[in-house]
C-alpha positions in Angstrom: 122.5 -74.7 -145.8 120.4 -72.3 -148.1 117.3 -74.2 -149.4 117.0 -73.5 -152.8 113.0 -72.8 -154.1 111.4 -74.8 -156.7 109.8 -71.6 -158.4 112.9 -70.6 -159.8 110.8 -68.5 -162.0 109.1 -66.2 -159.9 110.0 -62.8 -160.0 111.5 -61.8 -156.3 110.0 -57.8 -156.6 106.4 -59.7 -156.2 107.7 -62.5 -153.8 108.7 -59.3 -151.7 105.0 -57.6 -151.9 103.4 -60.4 -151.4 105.0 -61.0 -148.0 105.2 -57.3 -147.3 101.3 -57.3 -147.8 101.1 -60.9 -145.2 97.7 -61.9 -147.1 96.8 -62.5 -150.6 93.8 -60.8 -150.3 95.4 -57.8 -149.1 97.1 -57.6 -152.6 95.5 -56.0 -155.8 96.5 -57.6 -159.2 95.5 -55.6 -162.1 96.6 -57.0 -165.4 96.0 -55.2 -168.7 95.8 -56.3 -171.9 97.5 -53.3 -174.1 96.1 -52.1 -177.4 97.1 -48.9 -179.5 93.9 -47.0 -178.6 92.3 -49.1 -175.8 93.5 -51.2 -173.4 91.5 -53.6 -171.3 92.0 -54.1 -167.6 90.6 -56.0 -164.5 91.1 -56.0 -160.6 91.9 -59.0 -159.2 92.8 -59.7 -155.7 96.1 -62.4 -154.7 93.5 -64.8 -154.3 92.4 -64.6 -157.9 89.1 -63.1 -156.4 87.9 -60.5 -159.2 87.0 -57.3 -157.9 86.1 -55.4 -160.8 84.9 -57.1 -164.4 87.2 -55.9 -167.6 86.4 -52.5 -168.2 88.2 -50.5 -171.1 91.2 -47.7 -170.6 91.9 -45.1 -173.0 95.6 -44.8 -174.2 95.9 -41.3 -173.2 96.2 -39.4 -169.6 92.8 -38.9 -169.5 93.0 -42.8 -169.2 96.1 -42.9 -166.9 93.9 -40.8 -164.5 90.9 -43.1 -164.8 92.5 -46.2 -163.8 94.5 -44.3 -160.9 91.1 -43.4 -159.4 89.8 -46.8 -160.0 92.3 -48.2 -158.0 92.3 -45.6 -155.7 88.3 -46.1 -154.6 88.9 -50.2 -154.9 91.6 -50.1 -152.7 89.8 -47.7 -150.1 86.7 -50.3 -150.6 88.8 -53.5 -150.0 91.0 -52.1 -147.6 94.4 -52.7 -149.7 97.5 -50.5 -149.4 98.5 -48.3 -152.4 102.6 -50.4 -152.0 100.4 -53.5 -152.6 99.1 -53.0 -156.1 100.8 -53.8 -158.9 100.1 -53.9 -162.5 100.9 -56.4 -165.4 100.6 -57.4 -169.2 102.1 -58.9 -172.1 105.2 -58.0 -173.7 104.1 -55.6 -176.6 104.9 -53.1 -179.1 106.6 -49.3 -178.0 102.6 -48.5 -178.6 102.1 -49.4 -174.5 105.7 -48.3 -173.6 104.4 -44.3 -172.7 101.1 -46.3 -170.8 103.8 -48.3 -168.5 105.9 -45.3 -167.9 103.3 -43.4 -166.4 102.2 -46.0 -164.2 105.9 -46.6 -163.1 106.4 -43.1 -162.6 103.8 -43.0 -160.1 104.9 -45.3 -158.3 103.9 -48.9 -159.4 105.0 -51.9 -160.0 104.4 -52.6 -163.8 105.5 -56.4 -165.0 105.6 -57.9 -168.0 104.4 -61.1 -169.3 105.5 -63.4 -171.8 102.7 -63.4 -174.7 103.0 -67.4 -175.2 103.0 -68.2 -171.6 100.1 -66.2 -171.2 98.6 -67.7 -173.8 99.1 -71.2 -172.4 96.9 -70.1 -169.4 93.7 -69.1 -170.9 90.6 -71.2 -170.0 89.9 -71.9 -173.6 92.7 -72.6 -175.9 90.6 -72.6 -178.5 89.0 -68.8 -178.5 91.1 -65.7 -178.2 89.3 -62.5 -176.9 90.3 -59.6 -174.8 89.0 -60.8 -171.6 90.0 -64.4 -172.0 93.5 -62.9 -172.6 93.6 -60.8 -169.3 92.5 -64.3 -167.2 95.6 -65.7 -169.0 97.8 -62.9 -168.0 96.0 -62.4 -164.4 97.5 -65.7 -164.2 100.9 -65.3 -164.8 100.9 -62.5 -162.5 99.3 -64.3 -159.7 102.0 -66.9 -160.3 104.3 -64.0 -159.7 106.2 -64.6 -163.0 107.4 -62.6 -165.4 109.7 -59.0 -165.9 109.6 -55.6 -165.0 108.2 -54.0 -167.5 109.9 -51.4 -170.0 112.9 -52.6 -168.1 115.1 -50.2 -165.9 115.5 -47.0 -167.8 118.8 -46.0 -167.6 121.9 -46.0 -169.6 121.7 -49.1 -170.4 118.2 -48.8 -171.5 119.2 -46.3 -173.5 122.5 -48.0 -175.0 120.1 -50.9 -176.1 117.6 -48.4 -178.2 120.9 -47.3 -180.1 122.6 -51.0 -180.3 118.8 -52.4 -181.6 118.4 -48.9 -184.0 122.0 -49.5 -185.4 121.2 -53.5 -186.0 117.9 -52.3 -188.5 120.2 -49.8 -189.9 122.7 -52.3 -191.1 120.3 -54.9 -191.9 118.5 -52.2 -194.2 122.0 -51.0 -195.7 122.4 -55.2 -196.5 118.6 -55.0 -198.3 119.7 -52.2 -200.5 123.2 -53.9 -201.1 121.4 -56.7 -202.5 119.4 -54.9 -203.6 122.0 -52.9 -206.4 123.3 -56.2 -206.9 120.3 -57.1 -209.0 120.6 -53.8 -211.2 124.1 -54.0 -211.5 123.8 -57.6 -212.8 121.6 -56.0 -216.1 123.3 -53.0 -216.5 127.3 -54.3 -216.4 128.0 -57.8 -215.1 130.8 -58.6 -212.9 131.0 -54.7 -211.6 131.1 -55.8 -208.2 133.3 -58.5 -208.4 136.8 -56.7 -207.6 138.5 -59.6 -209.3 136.6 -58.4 -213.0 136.5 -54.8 -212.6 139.3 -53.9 -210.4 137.3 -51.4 -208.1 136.3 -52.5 -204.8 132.5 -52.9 -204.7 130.4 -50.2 -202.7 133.9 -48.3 -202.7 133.5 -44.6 -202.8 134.9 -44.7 -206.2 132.4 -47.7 -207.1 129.0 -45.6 -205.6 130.2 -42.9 -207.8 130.7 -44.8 -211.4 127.3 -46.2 -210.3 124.9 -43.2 -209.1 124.9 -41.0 -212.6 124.4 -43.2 -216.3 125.8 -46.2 -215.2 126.6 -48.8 -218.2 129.4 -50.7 -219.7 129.2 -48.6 -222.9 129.4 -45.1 -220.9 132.1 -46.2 -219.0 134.0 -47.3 -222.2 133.5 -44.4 -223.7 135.0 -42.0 -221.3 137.9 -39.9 -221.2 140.8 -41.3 -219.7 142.1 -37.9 -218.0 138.6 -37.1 -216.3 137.6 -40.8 -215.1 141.8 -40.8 -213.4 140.8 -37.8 -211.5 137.7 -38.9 -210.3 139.2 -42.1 -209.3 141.7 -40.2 -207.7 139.7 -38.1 -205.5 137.7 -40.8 -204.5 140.4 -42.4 -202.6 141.2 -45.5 -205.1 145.0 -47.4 -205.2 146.3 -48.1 -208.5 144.1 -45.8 -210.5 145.9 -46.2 -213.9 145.6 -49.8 -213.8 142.5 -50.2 -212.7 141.0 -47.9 -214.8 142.5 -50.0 -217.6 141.2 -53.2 -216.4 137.8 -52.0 -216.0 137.8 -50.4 -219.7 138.6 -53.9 -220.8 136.2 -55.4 -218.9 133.7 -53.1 -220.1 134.0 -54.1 -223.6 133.4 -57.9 -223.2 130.6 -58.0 -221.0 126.9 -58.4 -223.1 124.7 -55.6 -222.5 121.1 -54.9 -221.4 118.2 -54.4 -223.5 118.8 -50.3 -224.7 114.7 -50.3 -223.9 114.7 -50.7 -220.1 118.3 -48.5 -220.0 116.8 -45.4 -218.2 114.7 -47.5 -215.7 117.5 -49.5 -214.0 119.6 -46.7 -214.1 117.3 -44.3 -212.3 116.4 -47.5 -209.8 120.2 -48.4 -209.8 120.9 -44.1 -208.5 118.2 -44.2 -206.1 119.5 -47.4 -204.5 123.1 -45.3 -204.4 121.8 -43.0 -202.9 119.6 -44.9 -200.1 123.6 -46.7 -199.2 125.2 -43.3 -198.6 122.3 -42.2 -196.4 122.2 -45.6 -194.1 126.5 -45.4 -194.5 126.4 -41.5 -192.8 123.4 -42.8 -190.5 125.2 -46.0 -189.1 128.6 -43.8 -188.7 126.9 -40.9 -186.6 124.8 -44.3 -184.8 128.3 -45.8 -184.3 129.4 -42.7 -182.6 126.9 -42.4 -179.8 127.3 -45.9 -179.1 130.6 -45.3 -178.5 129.6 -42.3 -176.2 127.3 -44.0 -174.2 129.5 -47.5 -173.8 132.0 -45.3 -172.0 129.9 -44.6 -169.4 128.9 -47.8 -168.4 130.9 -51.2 -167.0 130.4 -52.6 -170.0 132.9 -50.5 -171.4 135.4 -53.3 -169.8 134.3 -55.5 -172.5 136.6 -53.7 -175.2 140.0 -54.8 -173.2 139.4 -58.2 -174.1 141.6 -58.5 -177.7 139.0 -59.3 -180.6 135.9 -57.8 -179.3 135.4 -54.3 -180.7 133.0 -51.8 -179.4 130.3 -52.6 -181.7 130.2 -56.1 -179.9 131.0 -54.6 -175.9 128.0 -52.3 -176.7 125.7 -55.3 -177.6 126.1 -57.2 -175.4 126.3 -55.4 -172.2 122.9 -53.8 -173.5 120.8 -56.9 -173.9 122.4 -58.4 -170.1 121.9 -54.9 -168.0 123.3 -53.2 -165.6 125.8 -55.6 -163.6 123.4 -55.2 -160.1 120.0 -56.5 -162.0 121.9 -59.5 -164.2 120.7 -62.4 -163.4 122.9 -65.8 -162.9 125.4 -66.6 -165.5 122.8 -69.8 -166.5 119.6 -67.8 -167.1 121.7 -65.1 -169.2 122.8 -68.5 -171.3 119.6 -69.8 -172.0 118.0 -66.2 -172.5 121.0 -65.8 -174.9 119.5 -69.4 -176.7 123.8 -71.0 -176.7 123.0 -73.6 -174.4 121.3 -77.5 -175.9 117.9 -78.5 -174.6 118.2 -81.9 -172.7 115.9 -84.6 -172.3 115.9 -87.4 -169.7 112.9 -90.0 -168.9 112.4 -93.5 -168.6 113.6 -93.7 -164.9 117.7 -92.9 -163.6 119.0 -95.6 -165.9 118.1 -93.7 -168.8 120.9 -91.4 -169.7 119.6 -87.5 -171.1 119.7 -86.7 -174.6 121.4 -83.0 -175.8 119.3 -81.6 -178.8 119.7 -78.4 -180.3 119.5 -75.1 -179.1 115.7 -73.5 -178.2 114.6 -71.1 -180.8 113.0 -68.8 -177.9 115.7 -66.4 -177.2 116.7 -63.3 -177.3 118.0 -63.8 -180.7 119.5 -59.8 -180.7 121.8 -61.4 -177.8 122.4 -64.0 -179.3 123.9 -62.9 -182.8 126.1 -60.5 -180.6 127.7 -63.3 -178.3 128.0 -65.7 -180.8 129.8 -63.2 -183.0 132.1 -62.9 -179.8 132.8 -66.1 -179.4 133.8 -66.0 -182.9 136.2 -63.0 -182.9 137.6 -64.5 -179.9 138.5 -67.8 -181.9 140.2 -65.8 -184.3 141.6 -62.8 -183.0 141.4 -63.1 -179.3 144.3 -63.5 -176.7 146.6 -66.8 -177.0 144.6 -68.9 -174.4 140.8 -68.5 -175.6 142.3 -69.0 -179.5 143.5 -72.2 -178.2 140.1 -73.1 -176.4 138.3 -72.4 -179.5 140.4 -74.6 -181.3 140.3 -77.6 -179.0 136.7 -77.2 -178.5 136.3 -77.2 -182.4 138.7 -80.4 -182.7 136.6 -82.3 -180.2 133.5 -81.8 -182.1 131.6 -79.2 -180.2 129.5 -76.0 -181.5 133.1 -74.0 -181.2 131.2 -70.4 -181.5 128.8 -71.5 -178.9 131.0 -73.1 -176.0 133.5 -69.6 -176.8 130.2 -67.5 -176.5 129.2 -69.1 -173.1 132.9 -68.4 -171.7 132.7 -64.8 -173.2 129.4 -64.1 -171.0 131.1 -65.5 -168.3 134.1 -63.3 -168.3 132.4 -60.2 -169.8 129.7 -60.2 -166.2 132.8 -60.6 -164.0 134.7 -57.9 -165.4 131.8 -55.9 -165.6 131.2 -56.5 -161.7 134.6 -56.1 -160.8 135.6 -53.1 -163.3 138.8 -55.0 -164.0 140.5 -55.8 -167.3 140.7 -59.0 -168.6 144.3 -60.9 -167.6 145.6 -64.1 -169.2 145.2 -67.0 -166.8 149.2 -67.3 -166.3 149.0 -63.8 -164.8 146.3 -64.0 -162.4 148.5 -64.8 -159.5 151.8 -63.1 -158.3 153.9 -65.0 -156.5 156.9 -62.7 -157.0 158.3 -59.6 -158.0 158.9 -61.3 -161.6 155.4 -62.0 -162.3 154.4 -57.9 -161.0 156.9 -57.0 -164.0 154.6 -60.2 -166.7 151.7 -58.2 -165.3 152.9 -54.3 -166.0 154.2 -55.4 -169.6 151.1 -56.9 -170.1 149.2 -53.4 -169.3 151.7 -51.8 -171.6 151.2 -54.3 -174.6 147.5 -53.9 -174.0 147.1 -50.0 -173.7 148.0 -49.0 -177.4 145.7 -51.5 -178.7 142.5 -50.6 -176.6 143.2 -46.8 -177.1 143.0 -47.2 -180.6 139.7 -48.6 -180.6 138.6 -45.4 -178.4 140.4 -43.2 -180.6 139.0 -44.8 -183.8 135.7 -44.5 -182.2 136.5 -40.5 -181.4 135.5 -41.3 -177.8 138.6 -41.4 -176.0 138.4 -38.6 -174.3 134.6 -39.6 -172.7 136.2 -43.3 -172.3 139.2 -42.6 -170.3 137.6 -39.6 -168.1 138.6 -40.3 -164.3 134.4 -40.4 -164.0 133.9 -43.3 -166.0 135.0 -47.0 -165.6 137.9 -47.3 -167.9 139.4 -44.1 -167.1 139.0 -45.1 -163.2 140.3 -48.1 -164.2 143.2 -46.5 -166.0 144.3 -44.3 -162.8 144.2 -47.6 -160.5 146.8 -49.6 -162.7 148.8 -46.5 -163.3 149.5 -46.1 -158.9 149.5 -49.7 -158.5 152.2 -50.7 -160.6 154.1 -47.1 -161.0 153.8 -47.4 -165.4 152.4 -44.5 -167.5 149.1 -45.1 -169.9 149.4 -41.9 -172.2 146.4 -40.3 -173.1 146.4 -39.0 -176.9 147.2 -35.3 -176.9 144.1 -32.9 -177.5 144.8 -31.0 -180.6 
């Protein structure tokens, strides 16, 4: 039987170079407390034995080769391999990220501390100064805690810049929303409300009635024959009668103040315009999300009915590649969807659930729970009806959902498999081969079309790449044909 260590937070690339280096002394700790211009640094041996007082490092190379030569003359001094140091601080802004990659890319071990932890470990709680800070975070390390740092650059590294780039994007486009619902609310009430006004708000035909002399009067006052073209060409249903309805709407609203007339129209056009920038930005963002899911397991994620690619490419960017994920119940609490229980007063006390921790990856966490969501509502029969049961017996619906969709999204990204209803997980006989093959068929058109929609089929379903290896695989193991659209 395996014994299972207490230290289930220590970080198994130190375990290894401790044991590699057979002695703590033999081991060289420097941890560095980052800073925009200058960092701060110290040598420390595995003993917590300082070596070398904090001394300042420039952000720079001319820095990078400074501390290289430190540790080079430190290590010749103390008699301490080059495979047996390792470096370390706090989790920081992308100010350090350049510092860490250097140091990575010559061959170092750089980990990364959480800031609160290491604050927990300073000698006095009380005072907060560079050097106290690097004790706090010499401790961590010592402890053999923490993260690699930077993470590991790779696709998926590069998949979570775009996922977290397109999240600011949209949150942004929701500011300036809000935003032009403030200006419209002066200059014609009940404009966005599709019920008053007939046109669809932040419609193409709504942007454009709103970006040039926008009021209830002007829009009164305009020619029938011109405003029906331009609601025309902007894509609008029903342009006759909702050009009516919004002509009548127009005369019964009260108007602003003629004074302030120019300012919240030239605000209300610059806010127009800021919508159909982030709009193009978050289309072209969508894009290479979609280009850069397909070449990752995570792309397996989409065959799941109800989670789109916006969602696969979230969350098999905050959970890595499948060979550095860690156990499904560390991925649950770093995800924050699992309670925090208490239990004390001896074994006859029972534990108490409370609510979820607040220190999470909270980016993960909106993306999963949004899964478990979709998956309530538009996933396959068996995890609609989960949803619903969990929901009827009173639990967090979204969250239970969200812990089963982490659970299934790391095994099919291990496997490279597509996700089967439970009834068709075993054949028995040649009738459940023929459930399984018109289950593939049911389920191609659907997950093409969110390739297609995506304009990344082609890159999805190359033989190279997951799905398209996947593709191949079902089509010689159970003799059916997965068309590919034809290239124009």
């Amino acid at each position: 039987m395996k014994n299972k260590s207490i230290f289930t937070r220590q970080n198994q690339t130190l375990i290894d170079l401790f044991r590699d280096a057979q002695h703590p002394d033999k081991v060289l700790c420097v941890p560095i407390d980052y800073a925009k211009q200058t960092h701060m640094a110290l040598f420390c041996n595995g003993s917590g034995r300082q070596l070398k007082k904090p001394f300042p490092v420039k952000n720079n190379p001319e820095g990078i080769a400074f501390l290289l030569d430190a540790v080079k003359r430190i290590c010749r001094k103390h008699h301490i391999k080059r495979e047996h140091v390792f470096f370390g601080g706090e989790d920081c802004g992308t100010f350090a990220d350049n510092f860490i990659y250097a140091l990575r890319e010559a061959g170092f071990v750089v980990m990364g501390v959480n800031a609160a932890d290491a604050a927990r470990q300073r000698e006095n709680l009380q005072a907060s100064t560079d050097k106290l800070d690097l004790l706090g975070i010499a401790k961590m390390l010592l402890d053999m805690q923490g993260s690699l740092a930077g993470g590991q650059i790779g696709k998926e590294y590069a998949l979570r810049s775009l996922t977290r780039h397109r999240s600011q994007q949209v949150q942004m486009r929701t500011a300036t929303g809000n935003r032009i619902h403030q200006l419209v609310d002066q200059l014609f009430p009940g404009f966005l409300d599709e019920r008053l006004s007939g046109i669809p708000p932040f419609s193409e035909a709504s942007l454009y009635l709103m970006e040039d002399r926008f009021s209830p009067r002007q829009i009164a006052r305009r020619q029938d024959k011109a405003l029906l073209r331009q609601l025309k060409a902007r894509g609008l249903q029903h342009p006759e009668a909702t050009m009516a309805k919004l002509k009548v709407h127009a005369r019964q609203v009260l108007e602003h103040p003629p004074k302030l007339a120019g300012t919240l129209q030239a605000s209300l056009a610059g806010q127009v315009s800021l919508r159909r920038c982030l709009g193009r930005n978050i289309e072209l963002t969508n894009r290479e999300i979609a280009q850069q899911l397909a070449l990752i397991p995570g792309a397996m994620l989409t065959t799941i009915r109800g989670i789109g690619i916006t969602l696969a490419a979230g969350v098999a960017a905050e959970i890595g590649s499948p060979g550095t994920q860690p156990s499904t119940r560390r991925l649950c609490s770093y995800a924050g969807i699992v309670p925090r229980v208490k239990q004390t007063g001896g074994p006859e006390k029972g534990a108490r659930t409370g609510s979820v921790s607040r220190r999470c990856n909270h980016i993960l966490k909106n993306f999963i729970v949004q899964c478990g969501n979709h998956l309530g509502q538009h996933g396959p029969a068996d995890l609609k009806e989960d949803h619903r049961r969990r929901g009827a017996n009173g639990q967090h619906a979204d969250f239970g959902m969200a812990r089963r969709c982490l659970r299934m999204g790391m095994r099919l990204m291990r496997n490279q498999e597509a996700y089967i209803p439970p009834g068709l997980r075993l054949l028995h006989d040649e009738a459940d081969i023929q459930n399984l093959r018109a289950y593939y068929l049911e389920l191609w058109p659907k997950l093409l079309d969110k390739w297609v929609k995506a304009k990344a089929a082609d890159t999805a379903f190359h033989k190279d790449n997951p799905l398209g290896q996947w593709r191949e695989r079902i089509q010689a193991i159970y003799e059916i044909e997965l068309p590919l659209p034809k290239k124009k």
